[in-house]
PyMOL commands that place a pseudoatom at each C-alpha (Angstrom):
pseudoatom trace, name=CA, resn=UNK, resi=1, chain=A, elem=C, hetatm=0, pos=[12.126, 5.193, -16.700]
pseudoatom trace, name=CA, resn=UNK, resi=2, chain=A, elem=C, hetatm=0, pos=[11.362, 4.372, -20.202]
pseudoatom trace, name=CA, resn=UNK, resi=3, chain=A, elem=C, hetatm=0, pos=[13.806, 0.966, -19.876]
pseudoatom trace, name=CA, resn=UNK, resi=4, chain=A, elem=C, hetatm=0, pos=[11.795, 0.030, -16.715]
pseudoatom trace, name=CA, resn=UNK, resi=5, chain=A, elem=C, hetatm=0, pos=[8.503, 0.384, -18.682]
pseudoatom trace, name=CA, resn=UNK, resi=6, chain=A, elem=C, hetatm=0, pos=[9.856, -1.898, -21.666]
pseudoatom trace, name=CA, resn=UNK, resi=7, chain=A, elem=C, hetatm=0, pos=[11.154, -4.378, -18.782]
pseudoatom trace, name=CA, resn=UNK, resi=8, chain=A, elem=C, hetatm=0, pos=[7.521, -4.779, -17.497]
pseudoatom trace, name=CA, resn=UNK, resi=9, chain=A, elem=C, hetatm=0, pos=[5.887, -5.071, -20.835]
pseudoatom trace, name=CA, resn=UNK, resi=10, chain=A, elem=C, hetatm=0, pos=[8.175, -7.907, -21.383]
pseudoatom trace, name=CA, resn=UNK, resi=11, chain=A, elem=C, hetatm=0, pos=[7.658, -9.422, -18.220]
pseudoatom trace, name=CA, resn=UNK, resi=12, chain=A, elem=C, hetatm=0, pos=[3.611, -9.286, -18.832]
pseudoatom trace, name=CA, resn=UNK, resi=13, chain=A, elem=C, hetatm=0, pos=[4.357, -10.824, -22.675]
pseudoatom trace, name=CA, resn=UNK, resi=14, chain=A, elem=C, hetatm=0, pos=[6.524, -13.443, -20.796]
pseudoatom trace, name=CA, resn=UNK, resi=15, chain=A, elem=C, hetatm=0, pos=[3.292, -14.502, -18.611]
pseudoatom trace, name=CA, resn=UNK, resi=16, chain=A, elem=C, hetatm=0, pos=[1.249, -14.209, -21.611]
pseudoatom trace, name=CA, resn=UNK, resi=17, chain=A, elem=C, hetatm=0, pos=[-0.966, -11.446, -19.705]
pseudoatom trace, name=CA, resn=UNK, resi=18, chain=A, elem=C, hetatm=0, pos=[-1.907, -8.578, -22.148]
pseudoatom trace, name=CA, resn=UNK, resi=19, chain=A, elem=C, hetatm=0, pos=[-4.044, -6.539, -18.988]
pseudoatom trace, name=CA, resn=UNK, resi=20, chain=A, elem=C, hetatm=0, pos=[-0.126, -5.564, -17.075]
pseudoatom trace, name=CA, resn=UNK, resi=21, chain=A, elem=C, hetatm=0, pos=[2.608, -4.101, -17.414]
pseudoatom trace, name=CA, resn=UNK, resi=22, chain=A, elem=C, hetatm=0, pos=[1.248, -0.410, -17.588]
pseudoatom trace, name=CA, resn=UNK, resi=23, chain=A, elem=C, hetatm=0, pos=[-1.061, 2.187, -16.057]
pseudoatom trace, name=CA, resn=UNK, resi=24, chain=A, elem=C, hetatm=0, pos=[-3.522, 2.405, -18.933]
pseudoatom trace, name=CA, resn=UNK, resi=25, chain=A, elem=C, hetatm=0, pos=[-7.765, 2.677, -18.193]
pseudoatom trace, name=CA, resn=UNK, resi=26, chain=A, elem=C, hetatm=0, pos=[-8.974, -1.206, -19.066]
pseudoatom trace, name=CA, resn=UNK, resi=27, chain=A, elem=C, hetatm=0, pos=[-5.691, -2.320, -17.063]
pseudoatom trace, name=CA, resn=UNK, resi=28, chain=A, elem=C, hetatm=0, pos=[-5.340, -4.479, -14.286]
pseudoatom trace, name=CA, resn=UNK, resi=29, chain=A, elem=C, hetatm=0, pos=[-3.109, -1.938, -11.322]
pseudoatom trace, name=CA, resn=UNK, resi=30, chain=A, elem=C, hetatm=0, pos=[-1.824, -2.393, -8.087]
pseudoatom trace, name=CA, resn=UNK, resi=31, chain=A, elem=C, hetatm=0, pos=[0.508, 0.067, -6.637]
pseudoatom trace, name=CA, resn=UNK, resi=32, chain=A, elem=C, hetatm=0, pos=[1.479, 1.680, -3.639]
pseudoatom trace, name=CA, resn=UNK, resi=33, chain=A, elem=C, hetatm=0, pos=[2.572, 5.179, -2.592]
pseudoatom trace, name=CA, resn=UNK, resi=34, chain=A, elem=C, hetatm=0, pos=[4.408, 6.323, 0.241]
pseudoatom trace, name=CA, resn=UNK, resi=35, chain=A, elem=C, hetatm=0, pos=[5.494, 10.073, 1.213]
pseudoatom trace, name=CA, resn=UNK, resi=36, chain=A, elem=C, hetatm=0, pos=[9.270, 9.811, 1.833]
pseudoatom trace, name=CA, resn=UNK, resi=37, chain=A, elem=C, hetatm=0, pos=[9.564, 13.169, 2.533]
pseudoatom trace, name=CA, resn=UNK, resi=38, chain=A, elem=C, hetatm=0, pos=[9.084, 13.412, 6.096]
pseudoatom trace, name=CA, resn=UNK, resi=39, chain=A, elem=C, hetatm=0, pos=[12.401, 12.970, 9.022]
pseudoatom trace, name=CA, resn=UNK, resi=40, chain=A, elem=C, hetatm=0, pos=[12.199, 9.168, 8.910]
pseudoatom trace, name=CA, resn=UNK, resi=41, chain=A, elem=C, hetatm=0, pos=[13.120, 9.149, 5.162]
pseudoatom trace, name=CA, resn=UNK, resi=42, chain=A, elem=C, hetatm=0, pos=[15.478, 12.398, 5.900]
pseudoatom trace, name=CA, resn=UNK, resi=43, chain=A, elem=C, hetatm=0, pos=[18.779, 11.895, 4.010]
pseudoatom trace, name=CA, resn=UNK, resi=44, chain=A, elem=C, hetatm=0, pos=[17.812, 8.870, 1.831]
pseudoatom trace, name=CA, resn=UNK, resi=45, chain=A, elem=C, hetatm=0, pos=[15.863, 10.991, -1.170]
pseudoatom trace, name=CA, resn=UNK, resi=46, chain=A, elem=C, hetatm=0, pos=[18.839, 9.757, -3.731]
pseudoatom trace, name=CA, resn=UNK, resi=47, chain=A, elem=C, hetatm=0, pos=[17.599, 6.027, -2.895]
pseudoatom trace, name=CA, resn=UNK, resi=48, chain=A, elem=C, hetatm=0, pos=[13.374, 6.309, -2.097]
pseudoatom trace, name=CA, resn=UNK, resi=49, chain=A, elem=C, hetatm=0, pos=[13.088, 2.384, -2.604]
pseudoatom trace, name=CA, resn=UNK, resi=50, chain=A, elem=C, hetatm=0, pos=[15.975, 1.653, 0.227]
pseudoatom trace, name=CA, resn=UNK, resi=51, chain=A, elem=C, hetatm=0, pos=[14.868, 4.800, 2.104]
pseudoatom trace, name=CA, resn=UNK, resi=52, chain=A, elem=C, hetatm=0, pos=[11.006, 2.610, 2.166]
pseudoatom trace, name=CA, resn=UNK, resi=53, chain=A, elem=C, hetatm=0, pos=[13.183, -1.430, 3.275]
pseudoatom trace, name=CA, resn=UNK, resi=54, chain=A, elem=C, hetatm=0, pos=[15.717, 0.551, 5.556]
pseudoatom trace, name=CA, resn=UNK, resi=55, chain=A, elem=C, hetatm=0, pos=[13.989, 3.219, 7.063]
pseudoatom trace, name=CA, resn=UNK, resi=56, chain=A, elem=C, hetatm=0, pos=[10.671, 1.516, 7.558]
pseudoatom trace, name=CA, resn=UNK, resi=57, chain=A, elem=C, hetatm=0, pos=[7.092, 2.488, 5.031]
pseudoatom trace, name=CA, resn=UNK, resi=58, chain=A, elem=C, hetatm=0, pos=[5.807, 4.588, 7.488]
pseudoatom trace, name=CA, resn=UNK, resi=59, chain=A, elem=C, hetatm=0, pos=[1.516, 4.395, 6.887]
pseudoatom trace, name=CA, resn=UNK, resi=60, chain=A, elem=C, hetatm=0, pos=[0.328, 4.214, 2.700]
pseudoatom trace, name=CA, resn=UNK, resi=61, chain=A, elem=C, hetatm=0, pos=[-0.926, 7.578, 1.436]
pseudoatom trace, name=CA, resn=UNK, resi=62, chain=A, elem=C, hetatm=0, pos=[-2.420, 5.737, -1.911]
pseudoatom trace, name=CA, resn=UNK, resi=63, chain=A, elem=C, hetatm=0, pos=[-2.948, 2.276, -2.592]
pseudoatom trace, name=CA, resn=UNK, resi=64, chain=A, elem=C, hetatm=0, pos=[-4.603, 1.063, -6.048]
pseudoatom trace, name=CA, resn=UNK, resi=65, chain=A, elem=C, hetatm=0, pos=[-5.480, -2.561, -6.203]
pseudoatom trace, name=CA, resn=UNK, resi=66, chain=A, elem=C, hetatm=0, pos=[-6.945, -3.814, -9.398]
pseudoatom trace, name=CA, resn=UNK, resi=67, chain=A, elem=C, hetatm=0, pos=[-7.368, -0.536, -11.316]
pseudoatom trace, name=CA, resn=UNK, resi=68, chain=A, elem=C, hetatm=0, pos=[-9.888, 0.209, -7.817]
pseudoatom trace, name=CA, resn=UNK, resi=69, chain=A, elem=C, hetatm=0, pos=[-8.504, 3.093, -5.317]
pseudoatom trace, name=CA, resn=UNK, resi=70, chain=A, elem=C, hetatm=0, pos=[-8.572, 1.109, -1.719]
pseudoatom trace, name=CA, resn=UNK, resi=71, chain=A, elem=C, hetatm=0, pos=[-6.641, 3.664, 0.197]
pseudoatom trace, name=CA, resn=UNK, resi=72, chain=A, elem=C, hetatm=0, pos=[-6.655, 7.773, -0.251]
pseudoatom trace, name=CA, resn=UNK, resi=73, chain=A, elem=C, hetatm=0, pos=[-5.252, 10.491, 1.552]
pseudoatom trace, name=CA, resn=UNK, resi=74, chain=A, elem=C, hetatm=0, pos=[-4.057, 7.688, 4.340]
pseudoatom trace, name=CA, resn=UNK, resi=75, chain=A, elem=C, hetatm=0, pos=[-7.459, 6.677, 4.230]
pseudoatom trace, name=CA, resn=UNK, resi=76, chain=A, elem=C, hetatm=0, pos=[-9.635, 3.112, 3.584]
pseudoatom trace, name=CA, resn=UNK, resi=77, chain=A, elem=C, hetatm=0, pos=[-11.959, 3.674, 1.200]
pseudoatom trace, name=CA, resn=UNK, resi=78, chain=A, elem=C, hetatm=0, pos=[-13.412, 0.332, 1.221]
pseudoatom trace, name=CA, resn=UNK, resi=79, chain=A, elem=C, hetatm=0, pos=[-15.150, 0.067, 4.717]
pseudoatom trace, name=CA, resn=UNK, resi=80, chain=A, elem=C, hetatm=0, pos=[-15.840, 1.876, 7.489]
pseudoatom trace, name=CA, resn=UNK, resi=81, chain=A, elem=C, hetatm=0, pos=[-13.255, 1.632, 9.942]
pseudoatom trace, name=CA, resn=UNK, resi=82, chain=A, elem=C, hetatm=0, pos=[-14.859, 2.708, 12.987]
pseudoatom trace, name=CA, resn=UNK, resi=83, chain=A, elem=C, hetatm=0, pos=[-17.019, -0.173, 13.797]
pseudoatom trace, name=CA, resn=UNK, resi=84, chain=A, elem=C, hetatm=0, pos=[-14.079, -2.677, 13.205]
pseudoatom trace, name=CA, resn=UNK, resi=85, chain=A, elem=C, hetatm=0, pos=[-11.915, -0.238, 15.639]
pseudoatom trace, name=CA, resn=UNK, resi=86, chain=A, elem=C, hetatm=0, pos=[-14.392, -0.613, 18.382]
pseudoatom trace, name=CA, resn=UNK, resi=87, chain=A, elem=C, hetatm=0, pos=[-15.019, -4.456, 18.239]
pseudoatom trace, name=CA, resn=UNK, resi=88, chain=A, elem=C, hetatm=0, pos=[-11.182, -4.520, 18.477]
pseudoatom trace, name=CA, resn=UNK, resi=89, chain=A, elem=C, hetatm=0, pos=[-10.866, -2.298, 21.441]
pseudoatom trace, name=CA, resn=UNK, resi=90, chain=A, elem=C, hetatm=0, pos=[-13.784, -4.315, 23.236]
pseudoatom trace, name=CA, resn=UNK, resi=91, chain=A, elem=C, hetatm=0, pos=[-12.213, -7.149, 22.500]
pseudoatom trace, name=CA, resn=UNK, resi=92, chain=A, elem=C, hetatm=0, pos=[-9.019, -6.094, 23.508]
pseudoatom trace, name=CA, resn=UNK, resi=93, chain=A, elem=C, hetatm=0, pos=[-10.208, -4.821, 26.837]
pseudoatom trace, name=CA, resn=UNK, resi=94, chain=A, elem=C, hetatm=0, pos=[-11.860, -8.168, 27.455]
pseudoatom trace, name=CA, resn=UNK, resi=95, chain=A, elem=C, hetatm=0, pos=[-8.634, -9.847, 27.199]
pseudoatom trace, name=CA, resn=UNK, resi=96, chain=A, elem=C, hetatm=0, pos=[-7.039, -7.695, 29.714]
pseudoatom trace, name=CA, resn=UNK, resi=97, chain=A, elem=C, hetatm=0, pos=[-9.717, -7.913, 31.632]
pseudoatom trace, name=CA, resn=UNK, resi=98, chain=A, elem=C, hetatm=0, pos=[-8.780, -9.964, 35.061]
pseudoatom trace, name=CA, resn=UNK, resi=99, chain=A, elem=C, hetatm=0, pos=[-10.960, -13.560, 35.077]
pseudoatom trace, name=CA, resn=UNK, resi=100, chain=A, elem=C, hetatm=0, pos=[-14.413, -13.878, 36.872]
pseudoatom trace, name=CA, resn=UNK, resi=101, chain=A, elem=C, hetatm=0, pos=[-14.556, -17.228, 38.974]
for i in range(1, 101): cmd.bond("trace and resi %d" % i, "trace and resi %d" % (i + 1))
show_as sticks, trace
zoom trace
């Protein structure tokens, strides 16, 4: 762990960008987190990151963009979902929907 943390300080220094390259308050974060512990992901523990390209994601249980929490628990914490799910399933339905003459 420690050699991946020196690799992404030295990528940020690279860049010239003093705000990356670790989880620090002040720092600019983005990062994702899936559960790979569920029977989709069964068997591929020793590898999580192939277990997440080979296996499939599977739905975010955290995601952290710029330092700001966006999704918790599975959840979006930046807008209410509901409306946009019903303008979608209106929509949808009018699609469907067979054509007036």
């Amino acid at each position: 762990i420690a050699e991946a943390l020196a690799e992404r300080l030295a990528v940020a220094r690279v860049l010239g960008r003093d705000d990356i390259g670790h989880l620090a308050p002040g720092m600019a974060a983005d990062f994702v987190a899936f559960a790979v512990d569920d029977l989709r992901h069964a068997g591929a523990a020793h590898d999580p990151v192939a277990a997440l390209v080979f296996c499939g994601a599977g739905d975010v249980g955290t995601a952290v963009i710029d330092g700001r929490v966006v999704v918790r628990e599975g959840r979006l914490t930046t807008l209410d979902l509901g409306p946009h799910l019903e303008t979608h399933r209106r929509l949808a339905q009018r699609l469907l929907a067979p054509t007036r003459s």
